[in-house]
C-alpha positions as a Markdown table, in Angstrom:
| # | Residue | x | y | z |
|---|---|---|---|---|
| 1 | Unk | -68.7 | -15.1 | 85.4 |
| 2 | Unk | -67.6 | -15.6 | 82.0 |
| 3 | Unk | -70.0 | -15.3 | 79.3 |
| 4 | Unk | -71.7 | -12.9 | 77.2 |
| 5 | Unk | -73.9 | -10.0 | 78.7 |
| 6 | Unk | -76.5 | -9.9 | 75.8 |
| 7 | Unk | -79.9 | -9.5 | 77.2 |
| 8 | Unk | -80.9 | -8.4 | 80.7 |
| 9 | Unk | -82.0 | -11.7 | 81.4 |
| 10 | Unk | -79.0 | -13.2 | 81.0 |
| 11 | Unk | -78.6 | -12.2 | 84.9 |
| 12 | Unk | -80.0 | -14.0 | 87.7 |
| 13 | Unk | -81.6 | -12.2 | 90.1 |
| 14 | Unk | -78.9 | -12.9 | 92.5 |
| 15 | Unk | -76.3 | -11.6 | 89.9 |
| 16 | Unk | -78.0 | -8.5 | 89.5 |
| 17 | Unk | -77.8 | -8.3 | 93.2 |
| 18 | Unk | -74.3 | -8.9 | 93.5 |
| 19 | Unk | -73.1 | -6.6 | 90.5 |
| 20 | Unk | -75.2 | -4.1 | 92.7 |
| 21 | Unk | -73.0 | -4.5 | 96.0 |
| 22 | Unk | -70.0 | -4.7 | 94.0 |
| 23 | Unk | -71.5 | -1.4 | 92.1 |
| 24 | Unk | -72.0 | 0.0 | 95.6 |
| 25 | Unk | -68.1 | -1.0 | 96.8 |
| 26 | Unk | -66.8 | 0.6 | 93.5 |
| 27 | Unk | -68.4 | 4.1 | 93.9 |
| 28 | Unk | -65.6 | 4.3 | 96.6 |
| 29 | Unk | -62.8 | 3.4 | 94.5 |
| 30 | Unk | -61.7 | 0.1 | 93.4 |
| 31 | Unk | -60.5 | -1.6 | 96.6 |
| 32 | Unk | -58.5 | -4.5 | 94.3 |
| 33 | Unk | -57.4 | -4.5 | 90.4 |
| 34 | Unk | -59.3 | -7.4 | 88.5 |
| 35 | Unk | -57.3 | -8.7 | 86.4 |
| 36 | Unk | -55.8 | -6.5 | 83.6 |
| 37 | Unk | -58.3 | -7.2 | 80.2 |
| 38 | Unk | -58.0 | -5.3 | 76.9 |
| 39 | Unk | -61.0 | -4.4 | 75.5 |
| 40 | Unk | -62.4 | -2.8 | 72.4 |
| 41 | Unk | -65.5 | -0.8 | 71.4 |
| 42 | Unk | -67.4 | -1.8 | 68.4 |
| 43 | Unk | -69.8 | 1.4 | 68.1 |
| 44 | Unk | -71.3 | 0.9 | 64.9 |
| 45 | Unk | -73.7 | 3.9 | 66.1 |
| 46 | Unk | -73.1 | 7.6 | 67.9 |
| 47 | Unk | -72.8 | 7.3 | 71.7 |
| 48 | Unk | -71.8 | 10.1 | 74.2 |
| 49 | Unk | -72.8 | 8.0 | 77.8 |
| 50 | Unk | -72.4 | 4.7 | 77.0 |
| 51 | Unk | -69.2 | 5.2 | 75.4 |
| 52 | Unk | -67.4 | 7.3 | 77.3 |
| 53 | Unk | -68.6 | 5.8 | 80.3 |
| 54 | Unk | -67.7 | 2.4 | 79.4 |
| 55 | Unk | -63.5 | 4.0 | 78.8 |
| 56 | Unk | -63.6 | 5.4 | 81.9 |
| 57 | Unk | -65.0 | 2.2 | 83.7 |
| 58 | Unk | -61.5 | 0.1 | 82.4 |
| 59 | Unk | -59.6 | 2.8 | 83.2 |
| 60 | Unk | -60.7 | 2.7 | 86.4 |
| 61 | Unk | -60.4 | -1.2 | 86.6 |
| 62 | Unk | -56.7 | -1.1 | 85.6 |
| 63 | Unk | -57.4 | -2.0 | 82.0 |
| 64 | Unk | -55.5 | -0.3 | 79.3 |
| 65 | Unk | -57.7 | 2.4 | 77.1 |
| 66 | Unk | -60.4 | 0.4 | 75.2 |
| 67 | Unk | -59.6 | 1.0 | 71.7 |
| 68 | Unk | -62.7 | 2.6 | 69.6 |
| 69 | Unk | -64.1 | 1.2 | 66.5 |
| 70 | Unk | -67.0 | 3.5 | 65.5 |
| 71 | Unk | -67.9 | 1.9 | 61.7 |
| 72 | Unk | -66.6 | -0.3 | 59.3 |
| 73 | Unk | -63.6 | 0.2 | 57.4 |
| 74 | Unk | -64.6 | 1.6 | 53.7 |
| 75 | Unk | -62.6 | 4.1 | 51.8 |
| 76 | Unk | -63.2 | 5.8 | 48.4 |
| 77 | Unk | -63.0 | 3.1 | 46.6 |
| 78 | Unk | -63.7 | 0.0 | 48.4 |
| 79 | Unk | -66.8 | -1.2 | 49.9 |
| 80 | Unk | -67.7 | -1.1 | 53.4 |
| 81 | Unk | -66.0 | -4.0 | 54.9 |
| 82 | Unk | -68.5 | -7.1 | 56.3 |
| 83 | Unk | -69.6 | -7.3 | 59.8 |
| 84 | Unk | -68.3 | -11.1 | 59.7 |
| 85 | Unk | -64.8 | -9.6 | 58.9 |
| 86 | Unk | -64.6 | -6.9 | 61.2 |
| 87 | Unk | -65.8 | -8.4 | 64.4 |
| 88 | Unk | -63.3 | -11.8 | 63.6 |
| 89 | Unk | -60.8 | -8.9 | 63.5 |
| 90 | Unk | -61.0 | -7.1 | 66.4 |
| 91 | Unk | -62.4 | -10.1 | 68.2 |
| 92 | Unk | -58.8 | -11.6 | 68.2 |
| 93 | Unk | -57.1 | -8.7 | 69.3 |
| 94 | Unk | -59.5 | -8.2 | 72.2 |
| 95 | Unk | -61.0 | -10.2 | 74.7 |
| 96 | Unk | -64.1 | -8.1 | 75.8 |
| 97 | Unk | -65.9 | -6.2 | 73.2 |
| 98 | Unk | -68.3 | -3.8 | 73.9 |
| 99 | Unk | -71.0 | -3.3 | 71.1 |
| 100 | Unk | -73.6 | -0.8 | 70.1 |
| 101 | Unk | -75.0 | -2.8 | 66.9 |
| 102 | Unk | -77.0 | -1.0 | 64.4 |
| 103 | Unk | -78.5 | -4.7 | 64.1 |
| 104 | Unk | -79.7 | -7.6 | 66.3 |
| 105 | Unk | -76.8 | -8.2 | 68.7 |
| 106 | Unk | -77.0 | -12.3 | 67.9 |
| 107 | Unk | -76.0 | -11.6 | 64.6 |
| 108 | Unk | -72.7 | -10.0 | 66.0 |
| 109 | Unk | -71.9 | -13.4 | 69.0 |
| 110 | Unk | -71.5 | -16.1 | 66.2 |
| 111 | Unk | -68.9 | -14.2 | 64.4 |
| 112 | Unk | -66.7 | -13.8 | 68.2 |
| 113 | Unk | -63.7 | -15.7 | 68.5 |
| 114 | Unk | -64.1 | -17.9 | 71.4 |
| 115 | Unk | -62.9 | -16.7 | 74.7 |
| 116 | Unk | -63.8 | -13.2 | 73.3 |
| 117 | Unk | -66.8 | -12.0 | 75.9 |
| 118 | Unk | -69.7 | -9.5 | 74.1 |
| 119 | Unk | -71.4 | -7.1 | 75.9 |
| 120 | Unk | -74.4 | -5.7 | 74.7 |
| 121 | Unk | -74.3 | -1.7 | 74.9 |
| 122 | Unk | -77.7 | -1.1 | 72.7 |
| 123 | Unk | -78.6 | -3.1 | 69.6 |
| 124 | Unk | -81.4 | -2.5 | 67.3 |
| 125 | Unk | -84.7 | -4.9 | 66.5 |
| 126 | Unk | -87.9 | -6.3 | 67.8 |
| 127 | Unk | -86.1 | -7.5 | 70.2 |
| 128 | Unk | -83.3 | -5.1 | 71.3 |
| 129 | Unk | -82.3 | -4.2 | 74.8 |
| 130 | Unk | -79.9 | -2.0 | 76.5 |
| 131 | Unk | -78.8 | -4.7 | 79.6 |
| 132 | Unk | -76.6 | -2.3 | 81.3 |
| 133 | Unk | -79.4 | 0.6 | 80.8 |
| 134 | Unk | -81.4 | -0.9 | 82.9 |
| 135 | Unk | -78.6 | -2.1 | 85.6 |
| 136 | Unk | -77.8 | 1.5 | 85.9 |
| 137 | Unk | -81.5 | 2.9 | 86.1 |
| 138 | Unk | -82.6 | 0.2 | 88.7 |
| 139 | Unk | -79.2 | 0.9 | 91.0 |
| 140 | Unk | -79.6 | 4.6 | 90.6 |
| 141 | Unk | -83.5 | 4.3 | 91.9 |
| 142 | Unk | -82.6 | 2.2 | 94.9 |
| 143 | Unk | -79.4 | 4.4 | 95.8 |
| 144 | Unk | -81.2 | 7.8 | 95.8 |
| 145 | Unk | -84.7 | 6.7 | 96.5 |
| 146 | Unk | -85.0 | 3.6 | 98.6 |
| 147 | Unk | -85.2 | -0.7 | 98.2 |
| 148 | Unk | -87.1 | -1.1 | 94.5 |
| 149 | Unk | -89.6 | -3.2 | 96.9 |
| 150 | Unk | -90.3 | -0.4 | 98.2 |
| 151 | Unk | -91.1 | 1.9 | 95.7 |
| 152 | Unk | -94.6 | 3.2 | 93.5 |
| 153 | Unk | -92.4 | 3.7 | 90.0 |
| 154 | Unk | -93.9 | 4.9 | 86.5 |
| 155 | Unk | -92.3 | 4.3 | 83.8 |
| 156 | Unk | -93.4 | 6.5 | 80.6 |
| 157 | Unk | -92.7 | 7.3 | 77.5 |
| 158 | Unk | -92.4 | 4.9 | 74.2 |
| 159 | Unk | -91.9 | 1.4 | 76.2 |
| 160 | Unk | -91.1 | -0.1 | 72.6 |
| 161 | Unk | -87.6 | 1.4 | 73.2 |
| 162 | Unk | -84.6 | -0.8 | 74.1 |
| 163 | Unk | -83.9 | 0.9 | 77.2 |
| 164 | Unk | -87.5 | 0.4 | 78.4 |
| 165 | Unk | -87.2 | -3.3 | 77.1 |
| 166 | Unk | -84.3 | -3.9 | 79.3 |
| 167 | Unk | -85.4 | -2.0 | 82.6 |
| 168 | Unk | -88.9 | -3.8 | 82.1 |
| 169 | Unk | -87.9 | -7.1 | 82.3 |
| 170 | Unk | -85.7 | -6.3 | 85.3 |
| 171 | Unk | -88.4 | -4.7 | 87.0 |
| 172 | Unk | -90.9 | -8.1 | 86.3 |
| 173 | Unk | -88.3 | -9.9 | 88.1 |
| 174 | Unk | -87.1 | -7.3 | 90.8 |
| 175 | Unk | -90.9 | -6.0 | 91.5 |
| 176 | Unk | -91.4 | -3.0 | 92.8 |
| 177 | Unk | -94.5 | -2.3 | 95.0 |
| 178 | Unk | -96.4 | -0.5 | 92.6 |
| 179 | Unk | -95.5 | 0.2 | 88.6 |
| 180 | Unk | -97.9 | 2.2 | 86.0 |
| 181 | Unk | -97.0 | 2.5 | 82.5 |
| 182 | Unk | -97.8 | 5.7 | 81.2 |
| 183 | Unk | -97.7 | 5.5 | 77.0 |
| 184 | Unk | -100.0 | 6.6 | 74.3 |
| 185 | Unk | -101.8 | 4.3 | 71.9 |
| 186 | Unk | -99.6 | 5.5 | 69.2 |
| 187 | Unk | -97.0 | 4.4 | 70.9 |
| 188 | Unk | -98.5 | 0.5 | 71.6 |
| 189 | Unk | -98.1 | -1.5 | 68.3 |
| 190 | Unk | -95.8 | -4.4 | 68.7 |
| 191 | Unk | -95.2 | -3.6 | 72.3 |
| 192 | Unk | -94.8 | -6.9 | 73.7 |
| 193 | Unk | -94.8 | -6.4 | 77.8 |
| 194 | Unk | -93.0 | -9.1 | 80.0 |
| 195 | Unk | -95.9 | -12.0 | 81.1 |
| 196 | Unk | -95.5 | -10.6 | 84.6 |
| 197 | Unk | -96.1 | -7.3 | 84.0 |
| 198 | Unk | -99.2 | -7.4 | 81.6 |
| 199 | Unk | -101.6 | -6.5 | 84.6 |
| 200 | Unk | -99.6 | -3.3 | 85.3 |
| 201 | Unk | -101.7 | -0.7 | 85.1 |
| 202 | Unk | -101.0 | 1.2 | 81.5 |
| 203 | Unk | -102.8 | 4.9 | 81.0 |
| 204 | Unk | -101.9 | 7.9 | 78.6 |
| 205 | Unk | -101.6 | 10.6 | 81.1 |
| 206 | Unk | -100.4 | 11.3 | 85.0 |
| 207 | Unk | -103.8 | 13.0 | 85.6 |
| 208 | Unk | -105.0 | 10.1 | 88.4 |
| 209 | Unk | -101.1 | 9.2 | 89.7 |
| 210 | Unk | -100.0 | 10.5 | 93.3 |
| 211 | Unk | -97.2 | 10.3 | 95.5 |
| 212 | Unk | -94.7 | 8.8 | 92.5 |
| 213 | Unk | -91.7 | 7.6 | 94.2 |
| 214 | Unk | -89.6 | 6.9 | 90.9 |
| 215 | Unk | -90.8 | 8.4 | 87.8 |
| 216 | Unk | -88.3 | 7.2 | 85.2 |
| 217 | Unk | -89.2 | 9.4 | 81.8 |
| 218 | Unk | -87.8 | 7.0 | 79.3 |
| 219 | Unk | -88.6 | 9.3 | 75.9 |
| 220 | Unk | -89.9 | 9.2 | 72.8 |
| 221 | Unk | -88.2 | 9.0 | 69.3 |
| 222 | Unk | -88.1 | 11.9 | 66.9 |
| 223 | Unk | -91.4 | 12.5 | 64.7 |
| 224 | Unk | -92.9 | 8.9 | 66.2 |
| 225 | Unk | -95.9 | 11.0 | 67.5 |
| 226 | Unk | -97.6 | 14.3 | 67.1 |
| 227 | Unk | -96.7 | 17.6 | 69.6 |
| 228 | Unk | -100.0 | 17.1 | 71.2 |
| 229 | Unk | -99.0 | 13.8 | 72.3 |
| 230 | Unk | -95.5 | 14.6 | 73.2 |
| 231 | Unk | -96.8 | 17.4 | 75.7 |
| 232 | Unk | -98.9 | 15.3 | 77.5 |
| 233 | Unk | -96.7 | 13.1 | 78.4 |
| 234 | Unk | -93.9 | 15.5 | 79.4 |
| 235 | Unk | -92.7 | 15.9 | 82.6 |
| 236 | Unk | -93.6 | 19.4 | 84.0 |
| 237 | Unk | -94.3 | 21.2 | 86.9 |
| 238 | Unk | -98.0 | 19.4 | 87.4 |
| 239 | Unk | -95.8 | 15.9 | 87.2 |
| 240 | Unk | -93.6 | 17.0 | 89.8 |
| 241 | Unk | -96.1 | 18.0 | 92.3 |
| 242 | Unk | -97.5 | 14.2 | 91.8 |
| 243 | Unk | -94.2 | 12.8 | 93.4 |
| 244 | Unk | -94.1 | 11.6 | 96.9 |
| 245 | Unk | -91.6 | 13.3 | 99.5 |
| 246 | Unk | -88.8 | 11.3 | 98.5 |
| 247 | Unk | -89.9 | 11.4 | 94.5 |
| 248 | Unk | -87.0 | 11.5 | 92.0 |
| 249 | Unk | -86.9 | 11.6 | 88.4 |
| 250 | Unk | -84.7 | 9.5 | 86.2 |
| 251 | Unk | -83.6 | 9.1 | 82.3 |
| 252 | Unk | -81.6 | 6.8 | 80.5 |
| 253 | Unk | -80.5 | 10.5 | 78.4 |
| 254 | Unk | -79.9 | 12.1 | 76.4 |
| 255 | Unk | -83.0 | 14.4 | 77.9 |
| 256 | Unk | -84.8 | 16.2 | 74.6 |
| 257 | Unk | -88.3 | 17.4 | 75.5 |
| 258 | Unk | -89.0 | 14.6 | 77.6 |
| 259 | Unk | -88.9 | 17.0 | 80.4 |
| 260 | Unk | -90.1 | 20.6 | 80.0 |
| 261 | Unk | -87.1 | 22.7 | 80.0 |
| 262 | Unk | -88.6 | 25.4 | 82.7 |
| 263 | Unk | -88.2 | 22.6 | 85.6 |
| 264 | Unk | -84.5 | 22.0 | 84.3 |
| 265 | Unk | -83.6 | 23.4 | 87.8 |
| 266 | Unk | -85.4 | 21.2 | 90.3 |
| 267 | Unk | -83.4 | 19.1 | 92.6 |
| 268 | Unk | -85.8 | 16.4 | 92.2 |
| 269 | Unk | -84.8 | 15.8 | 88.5 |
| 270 | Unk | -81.9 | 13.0 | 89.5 |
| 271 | Unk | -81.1 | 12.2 | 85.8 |
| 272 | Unk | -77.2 | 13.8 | 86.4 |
| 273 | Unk | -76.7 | 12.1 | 89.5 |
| 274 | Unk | -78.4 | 8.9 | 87.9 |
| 275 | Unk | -75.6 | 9.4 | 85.1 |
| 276 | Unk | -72.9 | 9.4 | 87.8 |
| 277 | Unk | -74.0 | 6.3 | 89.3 |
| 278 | Unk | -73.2 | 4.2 | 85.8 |
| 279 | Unk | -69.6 | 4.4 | 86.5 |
| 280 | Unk | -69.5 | 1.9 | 89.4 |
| 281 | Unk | -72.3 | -0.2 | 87.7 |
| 282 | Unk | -70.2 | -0.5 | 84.3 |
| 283 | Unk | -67.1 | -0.9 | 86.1 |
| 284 | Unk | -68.7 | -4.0 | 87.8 |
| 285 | Unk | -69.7 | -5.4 | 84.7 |
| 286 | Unk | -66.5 | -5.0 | 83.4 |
| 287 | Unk | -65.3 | -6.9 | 86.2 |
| 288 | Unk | -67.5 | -9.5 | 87.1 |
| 289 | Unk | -68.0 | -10.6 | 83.4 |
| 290 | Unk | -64.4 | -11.0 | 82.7 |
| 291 | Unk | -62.7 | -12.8 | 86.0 |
């Protein structure tokens, strides 16, 4: 499977599925060594998960230590260097390159080298995405929850967010058996909901939910909304008591005051364990996009 991992629906459903088993294989330990690949991180913005967990999936694999490139060269007296320049660069010195853009990520594939594989670890735009985000958040709800078929999921929080982009348009392929979207109107404009998905159910609080099986608290950016707002859709002790017996909480992270800090403690918050299981998933992308 050679080709660039841009979007989450560049996947097939049967992909997705197979990345998952392999995911699932690889949380044991990496049975065989893919082929050796050297691969290099454009990070034109800050990342603790992503990046990090991206290292530690290659050197898992096999694969040397991905070389970092966290901006642009530019020095006291030059200019920061172009974005055509630097990727040509590093794209033939590399032949995977994993990039957080600070841009749209299809301004980044024309200037690849060919051969050079891109995978998409956050951009920024109307129409940014987090693909692997959402591989990670739909294999962490079926591995400590049950089948996504399975499962009543809310997803709330800013749904204009890349990671909510990506893990949306997963979900209106992989359906689960019931989704609500929990957002505030302040939070709407230029949200653009996948055509499957448009009759979900979309309210501003978890007053009416019950029995939650997944409740993935996808966050809201700094100063977007007022306090008032930001309280009411926080995940506290009243959420919690709306999950079902096998409810779980999840978050792409970092957590901030998506979830009040006074239920930090509860077992059902799954957002560390979540974190865990993106080591198997990356490695798996890692490996199936570059055999």
């Amino acid at each position: 499977m050679k080709q660039h991992l841009l979007s989450i629906d560049d996947l097939a459903i049967d992909a997705v599925d197979a990345l998952f088993v392999r995911a699932q294989e690889l949380s044991g330990g990496p049975g065989f060594r893919a082929p050796v690949r050297h691969a290099a991180l454009l990070f034109f913005e800050t990342s603790l998960r992503t990046r990090t967990g991206f290292v530690s999936a290659a050197h898992r694999l096999g694969w040397p230590t991905p070389i970092e490139v966290l901006e642009r060269r530019a020095s006291a007296s030059s200019m920061p260097e172009s974005l055509r320049d630097t990727v040509g660069v590093v794209s033939a010195y590399f032949d995977t390159l994993i990039v957080r853009h600070d841009g749209a990520i299809a301004d980044v594939v024309p200037l690849v080298r060919q051969g050079t594989v891109v995978i998409n670890a956050g951009d920024r735009g109307p129409s940014s995405e987090h693909p692997t985000q959402a591989l990670i958040d739909v294999f962490a709800m079926s591995q400590l929850v049950g089948e996504i078929q399975d499962l009543s999921i809310v997803v709330a929080g800013d749904l204009r967010m890349r990671a909510a982009r990506s893990l949306l348009n997963l979900l209106a392929r992989r359906p689960p058996r019931g989704l609500v979207l929990v957002t505030d109107p302040a939070l709407t404009e230029g949200l653009e909901l996948p055509v499957a998905l448009r009759e979900a159910p979309m309210v501003d609080s978890y007053d009416d939910l019950e029995r939650i099986d997944a409740l993935h608290a996808i966050g809201i950016p700094n100063g977007s909304v007022e306090e008032n707002v930001r309280s009411r859709l926080r995940v506290d002790a009243r959420v919690l008591a709306r999950l079902s017996a096998r409810g779980k909480v999840f978050s792409p992270m970092p957590v901030i005051d998506e979830v009040d800090r006074d239920i930090r403690g509860d077992p059902r918050l799954a957002f560390l364990e979540q974190s865990a299981l993106a080591l198997p998933v990356r490695m798996a992308v890692l490996e199936s996009f570059t055999l």
